[in-house]
Biopython code that builds the backbone (N, CA, C, O; Angstrom):
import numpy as np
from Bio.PDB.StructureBuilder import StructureBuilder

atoms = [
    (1, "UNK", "N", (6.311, 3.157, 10.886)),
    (1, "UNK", "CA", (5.338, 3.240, 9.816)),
    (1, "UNK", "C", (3.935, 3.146, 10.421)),
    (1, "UNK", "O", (3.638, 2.339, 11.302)),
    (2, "UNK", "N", (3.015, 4.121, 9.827)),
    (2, "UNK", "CA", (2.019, 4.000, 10.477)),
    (2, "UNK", "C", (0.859, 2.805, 9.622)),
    (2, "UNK", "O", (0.846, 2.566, 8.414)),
    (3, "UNK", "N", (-0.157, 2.125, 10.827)),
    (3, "UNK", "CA", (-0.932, 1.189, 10.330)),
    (3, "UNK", "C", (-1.323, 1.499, 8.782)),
    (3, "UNK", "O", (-1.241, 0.484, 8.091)),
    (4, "UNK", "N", (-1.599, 2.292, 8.301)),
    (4, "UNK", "CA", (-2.241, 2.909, 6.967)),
    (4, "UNK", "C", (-1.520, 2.516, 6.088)),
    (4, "UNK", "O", (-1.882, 1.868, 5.107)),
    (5, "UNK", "N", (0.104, 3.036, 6.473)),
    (5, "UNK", "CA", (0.635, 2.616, 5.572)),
    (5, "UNK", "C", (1.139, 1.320, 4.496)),
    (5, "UNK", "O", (0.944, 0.285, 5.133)),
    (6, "UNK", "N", (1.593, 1.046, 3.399)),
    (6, "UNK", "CA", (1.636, 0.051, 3.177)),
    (6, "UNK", "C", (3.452, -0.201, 2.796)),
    (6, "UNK", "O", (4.221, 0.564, 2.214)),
    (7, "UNK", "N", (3.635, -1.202, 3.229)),
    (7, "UNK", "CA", (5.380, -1.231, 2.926)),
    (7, "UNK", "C", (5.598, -1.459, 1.316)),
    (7, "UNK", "O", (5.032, -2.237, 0.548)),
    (8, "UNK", "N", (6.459, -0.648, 1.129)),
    (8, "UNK", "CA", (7.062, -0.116, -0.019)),
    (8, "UNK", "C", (7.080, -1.321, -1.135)),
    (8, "UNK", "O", (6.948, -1.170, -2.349)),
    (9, "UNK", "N", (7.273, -2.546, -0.433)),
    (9, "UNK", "CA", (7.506, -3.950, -1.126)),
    (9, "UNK", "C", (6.222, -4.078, -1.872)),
    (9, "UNK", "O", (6.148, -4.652, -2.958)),
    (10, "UNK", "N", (5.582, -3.727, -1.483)),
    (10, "UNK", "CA", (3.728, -4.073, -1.898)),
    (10, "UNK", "C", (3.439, -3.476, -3.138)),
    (10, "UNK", "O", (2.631, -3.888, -3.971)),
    (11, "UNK", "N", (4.196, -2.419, -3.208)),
    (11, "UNK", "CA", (4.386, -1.075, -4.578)),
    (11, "UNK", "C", (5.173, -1.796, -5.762)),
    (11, "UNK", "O", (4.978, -1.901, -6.973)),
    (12, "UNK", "N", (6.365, -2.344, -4.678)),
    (12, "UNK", "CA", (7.330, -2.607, -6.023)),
    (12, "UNK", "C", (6.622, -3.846, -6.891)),
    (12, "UNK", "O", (6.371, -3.920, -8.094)),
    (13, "UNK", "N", (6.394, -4.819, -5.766)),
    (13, "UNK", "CA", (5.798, -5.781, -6.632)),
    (13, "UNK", "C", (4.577, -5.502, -7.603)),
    (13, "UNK", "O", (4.689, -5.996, -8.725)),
    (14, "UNK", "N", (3.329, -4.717, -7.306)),
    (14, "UNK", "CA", (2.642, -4.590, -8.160)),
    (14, "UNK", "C", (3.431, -3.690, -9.447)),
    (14, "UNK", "O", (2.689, -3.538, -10.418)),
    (15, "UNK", "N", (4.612, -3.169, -9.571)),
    (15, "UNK", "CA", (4.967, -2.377, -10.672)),
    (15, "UNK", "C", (5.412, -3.284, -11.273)),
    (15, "UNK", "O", (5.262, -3.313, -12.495)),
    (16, "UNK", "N", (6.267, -4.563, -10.433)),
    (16, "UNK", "CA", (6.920, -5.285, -11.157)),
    (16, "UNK", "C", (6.109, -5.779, -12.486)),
    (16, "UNK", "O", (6.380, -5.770, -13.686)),
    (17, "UNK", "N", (4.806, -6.287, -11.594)),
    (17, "UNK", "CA", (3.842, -6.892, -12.179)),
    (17, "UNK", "C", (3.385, -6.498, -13.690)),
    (17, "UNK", "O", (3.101, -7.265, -14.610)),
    (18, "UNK", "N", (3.400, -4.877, -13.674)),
    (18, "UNK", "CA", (2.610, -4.413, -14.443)),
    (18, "UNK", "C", (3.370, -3.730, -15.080)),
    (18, "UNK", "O", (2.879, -2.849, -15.786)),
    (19, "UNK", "N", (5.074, -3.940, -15.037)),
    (19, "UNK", "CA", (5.860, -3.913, -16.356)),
    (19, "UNK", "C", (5.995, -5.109, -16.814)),
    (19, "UNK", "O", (6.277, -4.854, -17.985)),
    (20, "UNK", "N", (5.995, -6.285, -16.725)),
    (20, "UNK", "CA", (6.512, -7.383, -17.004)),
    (20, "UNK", "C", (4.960, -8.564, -17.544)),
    (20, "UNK", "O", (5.145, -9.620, -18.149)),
    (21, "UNK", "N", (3.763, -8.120, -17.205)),
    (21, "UNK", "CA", (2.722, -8.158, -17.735)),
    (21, "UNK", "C", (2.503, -7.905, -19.249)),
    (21, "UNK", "O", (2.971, -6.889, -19.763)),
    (22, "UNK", "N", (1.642, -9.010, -20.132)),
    (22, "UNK", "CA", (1.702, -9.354, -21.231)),
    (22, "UNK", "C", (0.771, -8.164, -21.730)),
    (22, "UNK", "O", (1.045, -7.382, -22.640)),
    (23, "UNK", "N", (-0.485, -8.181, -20.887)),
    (23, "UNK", "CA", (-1.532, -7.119, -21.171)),
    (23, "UNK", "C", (-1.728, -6.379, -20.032)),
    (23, "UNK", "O", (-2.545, -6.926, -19.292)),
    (24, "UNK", "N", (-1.152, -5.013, -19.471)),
    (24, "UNK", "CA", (-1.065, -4.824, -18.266)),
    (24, "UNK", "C", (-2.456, -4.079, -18.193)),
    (24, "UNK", "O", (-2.958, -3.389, -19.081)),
    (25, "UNK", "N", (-2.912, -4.334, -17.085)),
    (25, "UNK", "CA", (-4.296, -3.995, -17.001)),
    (25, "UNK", "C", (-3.875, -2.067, -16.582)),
    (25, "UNK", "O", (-2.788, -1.653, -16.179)),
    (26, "UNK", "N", (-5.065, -1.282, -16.838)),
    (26, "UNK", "CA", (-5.448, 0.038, -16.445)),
    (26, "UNK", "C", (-4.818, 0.528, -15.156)),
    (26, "UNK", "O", (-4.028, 1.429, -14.871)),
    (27, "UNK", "N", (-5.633, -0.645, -14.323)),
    (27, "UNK", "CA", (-5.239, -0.091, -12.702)),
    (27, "UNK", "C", (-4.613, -0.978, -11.940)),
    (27, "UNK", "O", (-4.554, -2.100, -12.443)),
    (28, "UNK", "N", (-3.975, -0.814, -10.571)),
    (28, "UNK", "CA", (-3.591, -1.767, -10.061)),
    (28, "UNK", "C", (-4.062, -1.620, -8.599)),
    (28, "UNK", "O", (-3.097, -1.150, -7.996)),
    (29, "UNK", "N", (-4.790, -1.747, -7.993)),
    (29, "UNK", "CA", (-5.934, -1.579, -6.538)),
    (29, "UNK", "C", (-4.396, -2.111, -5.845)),
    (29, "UNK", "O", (-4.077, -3.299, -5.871)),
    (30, "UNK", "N", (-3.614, -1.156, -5.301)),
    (30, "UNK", "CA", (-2.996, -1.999, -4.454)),
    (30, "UNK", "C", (-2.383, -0.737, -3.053)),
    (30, "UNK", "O", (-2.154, 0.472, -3.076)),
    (31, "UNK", "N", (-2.321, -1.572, -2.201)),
    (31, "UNK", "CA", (-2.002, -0.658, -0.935)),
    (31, "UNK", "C", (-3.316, -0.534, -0.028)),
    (31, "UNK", "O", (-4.442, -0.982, -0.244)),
    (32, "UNK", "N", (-2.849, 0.180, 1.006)),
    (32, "UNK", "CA", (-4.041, 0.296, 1.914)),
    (32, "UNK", "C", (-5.041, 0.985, 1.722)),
    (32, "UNK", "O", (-4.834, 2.197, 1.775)),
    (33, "UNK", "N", (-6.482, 0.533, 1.433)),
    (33, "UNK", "CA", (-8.093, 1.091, 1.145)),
    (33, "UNK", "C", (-7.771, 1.439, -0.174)),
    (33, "UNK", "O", (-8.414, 2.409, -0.575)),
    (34, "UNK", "N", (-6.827, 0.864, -1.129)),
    (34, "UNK", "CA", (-7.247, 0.986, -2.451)),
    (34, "UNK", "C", (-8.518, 0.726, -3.060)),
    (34, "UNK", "O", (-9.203, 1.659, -3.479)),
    (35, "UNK", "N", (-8.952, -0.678, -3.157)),
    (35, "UNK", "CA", (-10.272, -1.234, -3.402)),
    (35, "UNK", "C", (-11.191, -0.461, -2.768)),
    (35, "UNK", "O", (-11.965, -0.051, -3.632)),
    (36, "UNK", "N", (-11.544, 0.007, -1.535)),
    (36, "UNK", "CA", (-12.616, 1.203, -1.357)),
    (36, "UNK", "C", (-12.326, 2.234, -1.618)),
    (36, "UNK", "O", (-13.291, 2.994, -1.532)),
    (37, "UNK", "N", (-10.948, 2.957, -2.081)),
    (37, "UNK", "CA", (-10.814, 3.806, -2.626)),
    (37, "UNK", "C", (-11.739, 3.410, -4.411)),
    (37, "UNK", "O", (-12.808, 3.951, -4.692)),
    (38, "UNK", "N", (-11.327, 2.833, -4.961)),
    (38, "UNK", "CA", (-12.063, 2.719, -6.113)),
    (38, "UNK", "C", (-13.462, 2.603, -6.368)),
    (38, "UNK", "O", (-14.094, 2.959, -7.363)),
    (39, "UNK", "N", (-13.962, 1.891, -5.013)),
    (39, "UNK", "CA", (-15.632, 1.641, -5.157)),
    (39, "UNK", "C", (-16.166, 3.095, -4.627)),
    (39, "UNK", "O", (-17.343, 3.301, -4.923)),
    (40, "UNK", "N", (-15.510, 4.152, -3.890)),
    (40, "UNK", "CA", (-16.101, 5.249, -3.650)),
    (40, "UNK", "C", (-16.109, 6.358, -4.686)),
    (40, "UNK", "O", (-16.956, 7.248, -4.748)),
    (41, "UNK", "N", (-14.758, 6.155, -5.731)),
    (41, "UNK", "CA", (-14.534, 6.732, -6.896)),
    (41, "UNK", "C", (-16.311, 6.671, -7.929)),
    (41, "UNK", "O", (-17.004, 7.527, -8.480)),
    (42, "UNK", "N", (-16.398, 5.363, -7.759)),
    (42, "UNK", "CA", (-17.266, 5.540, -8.922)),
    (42, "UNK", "C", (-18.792, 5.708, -8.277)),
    (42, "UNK", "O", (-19.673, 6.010, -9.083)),
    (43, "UNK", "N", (-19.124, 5.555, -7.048)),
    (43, "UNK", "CA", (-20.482, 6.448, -6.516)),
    (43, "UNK", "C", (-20.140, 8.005, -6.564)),
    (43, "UNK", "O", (-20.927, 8.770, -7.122)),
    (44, "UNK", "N", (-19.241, 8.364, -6.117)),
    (44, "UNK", "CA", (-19.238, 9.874, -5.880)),
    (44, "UNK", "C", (-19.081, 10.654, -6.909)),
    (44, "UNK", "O", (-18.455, 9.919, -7.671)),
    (45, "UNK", "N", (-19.194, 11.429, -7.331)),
    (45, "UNK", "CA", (-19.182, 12.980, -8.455)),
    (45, "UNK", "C", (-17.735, 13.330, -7.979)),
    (45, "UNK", "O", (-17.218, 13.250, -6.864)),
    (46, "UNK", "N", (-17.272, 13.724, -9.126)),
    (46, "UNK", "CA", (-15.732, 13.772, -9.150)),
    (46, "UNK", "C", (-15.765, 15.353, -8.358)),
    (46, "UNK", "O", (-14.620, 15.581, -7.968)),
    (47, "UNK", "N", (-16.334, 16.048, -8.143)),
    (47, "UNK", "CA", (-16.270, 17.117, -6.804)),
    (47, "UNK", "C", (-16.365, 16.583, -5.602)),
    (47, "UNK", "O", (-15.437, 16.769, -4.814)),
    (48, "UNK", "N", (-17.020, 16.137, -5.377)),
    (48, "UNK", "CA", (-17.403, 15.311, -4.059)),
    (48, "UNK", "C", (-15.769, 14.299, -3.768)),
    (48, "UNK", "O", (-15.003, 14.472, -2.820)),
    (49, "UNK", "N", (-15.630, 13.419, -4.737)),
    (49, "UNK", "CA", (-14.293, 12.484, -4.583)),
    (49, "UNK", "C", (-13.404, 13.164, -4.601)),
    (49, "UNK", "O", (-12.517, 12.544, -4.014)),
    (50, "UNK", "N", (-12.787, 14.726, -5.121)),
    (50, "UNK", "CA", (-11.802, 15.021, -4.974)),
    (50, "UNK", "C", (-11.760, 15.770, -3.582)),
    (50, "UNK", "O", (-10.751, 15.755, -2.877)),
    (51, "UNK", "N", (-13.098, 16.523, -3.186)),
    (51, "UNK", "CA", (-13.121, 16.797, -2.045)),
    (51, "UNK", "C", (-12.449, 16.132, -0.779)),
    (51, "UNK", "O", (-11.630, 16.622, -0.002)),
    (52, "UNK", "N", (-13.102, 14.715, -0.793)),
    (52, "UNK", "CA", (-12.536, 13.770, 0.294)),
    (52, "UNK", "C", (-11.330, 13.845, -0.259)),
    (52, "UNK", "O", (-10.508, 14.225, 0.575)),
    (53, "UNK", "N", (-10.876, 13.649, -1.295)),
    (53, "UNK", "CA", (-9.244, 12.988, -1.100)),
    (53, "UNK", "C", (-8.519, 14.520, -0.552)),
    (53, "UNK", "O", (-7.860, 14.639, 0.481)),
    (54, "UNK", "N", (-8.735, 15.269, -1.222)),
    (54, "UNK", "CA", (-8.162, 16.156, -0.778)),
    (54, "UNK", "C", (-8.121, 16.476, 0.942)),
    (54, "UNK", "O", (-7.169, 17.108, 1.401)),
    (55, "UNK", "N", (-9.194, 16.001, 1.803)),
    (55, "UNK", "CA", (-9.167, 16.389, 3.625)),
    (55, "UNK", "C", (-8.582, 15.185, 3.972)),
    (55, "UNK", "O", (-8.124, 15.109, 5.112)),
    (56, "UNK", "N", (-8.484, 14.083, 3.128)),
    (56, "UNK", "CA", (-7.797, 12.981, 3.904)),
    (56, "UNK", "C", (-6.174, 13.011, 4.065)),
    (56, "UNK", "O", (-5.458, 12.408, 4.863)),
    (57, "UNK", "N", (-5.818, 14.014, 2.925)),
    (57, "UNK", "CA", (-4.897, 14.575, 2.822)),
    (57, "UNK", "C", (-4.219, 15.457, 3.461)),
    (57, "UNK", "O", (-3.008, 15.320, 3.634)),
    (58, "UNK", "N", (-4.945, 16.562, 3.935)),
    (58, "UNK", "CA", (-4.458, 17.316, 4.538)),
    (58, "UNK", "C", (-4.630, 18.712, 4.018)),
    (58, "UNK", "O", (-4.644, 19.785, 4.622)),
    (59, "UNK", "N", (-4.787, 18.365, 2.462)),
    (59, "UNK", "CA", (-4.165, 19.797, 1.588)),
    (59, "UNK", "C", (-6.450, 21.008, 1.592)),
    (59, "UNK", "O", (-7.597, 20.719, 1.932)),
    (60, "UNK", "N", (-5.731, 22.220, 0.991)),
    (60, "UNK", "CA", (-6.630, 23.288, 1.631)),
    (60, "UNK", "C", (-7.718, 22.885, 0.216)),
    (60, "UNK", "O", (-7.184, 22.711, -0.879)),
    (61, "UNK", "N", (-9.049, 22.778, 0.341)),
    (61, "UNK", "CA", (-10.129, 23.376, -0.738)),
    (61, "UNK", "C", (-9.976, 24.005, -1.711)),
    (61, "UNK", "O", (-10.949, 24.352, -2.381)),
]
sb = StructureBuilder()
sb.init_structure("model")
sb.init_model(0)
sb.init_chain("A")
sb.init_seg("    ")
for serial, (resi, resn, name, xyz) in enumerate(atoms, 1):
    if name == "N":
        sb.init_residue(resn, " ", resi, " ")
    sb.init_atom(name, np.array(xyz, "f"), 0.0, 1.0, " ", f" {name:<3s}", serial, name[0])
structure = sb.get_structure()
């Protein structure tokens, strides 16, 4: 697994969380560079943010 990644356990538990949650919140910031994933979400113009996600990705323009 590469450093980036985040182990699968980290997923389940936040789902657990957020089925079994009284008021489940919107989002759940979880995994690797979630939280700066979100703080870059809301500076950037949703062209610009999909741009990056899309080259971090891999996939074509």
């Amino acid at each position: 697994m590469t450093k980036r990644m985040s182990p699968p356990t980290v997923i389940a538990d936040a789902i657990g969380k957020a089925v079994t949650a009284r008021r489940p919140r919107t989002r759940y910031a979880t995994g690797f560079g979630a939280r700066p994933l979100i703080g870059l979400r809301r500076l950037l113009s949703d062209r610009t943010f999909d741009t990056l996600v899309s080259r971090s990705m891999g996939l074509p323009r």
